[in-house]
N, C-alpha and C positions, 0 to 999 in steps of 0.2 A: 569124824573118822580120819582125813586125812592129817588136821594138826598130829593125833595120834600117831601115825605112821609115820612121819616125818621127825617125831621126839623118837622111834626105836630106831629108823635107820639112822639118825644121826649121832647115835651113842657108836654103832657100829662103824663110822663113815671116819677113815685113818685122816682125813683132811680137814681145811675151813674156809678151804675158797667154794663159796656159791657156785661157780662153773662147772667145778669137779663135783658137785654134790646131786647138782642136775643130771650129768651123766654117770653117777654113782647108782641113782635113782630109776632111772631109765634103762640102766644094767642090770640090776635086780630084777624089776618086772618082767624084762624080754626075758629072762633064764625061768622065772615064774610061766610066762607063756609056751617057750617050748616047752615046758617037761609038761606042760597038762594039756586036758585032750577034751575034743566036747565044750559041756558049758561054762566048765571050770575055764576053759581059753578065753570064750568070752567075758569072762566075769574079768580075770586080769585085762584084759585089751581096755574096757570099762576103768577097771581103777587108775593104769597107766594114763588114763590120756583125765581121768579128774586128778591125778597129784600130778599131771604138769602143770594144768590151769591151777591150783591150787599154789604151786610153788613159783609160778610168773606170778600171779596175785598178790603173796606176800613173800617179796626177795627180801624186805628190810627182816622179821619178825625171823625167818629163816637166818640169815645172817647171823644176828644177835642168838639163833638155839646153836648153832655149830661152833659159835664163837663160847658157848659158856659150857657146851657138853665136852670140851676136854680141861 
């Protein structure tokens, strides 16, 4: 699930520095979290914190998707 999430925001993502793509990533979800309410909140609070650990896990595999999606 996450490599997946990581291949659509990164078509979307205007950059290709890793830094920016982590706070790219962490911008999206928190706007995901305030606009829902209930369990849907917690369902995002859950995904945001598996695609950080997912995206510290593989910074190279990441790198290399940002660098070939433009």
């Amino acid at each position: 699930m996450e490599n997946e999430y990581i291949q659509i925001l990164s078509k979307d993502f205007p950059g290709k520095s890793y830094e920016s793509f982590v706070g790219y990533v962490y911008g999206k979800l928190t706007q995901k979290i305030e606009n829902s309410k209930g369990k849907d909140k917690d369902k995002y609070i859950k995904i945001r914190r598996r695609m950080h650990e997912y995206i510290l896990c593989n910074r190279s595999s990441i790198t290399a998707e940002l660098r070939k999606a433009k």
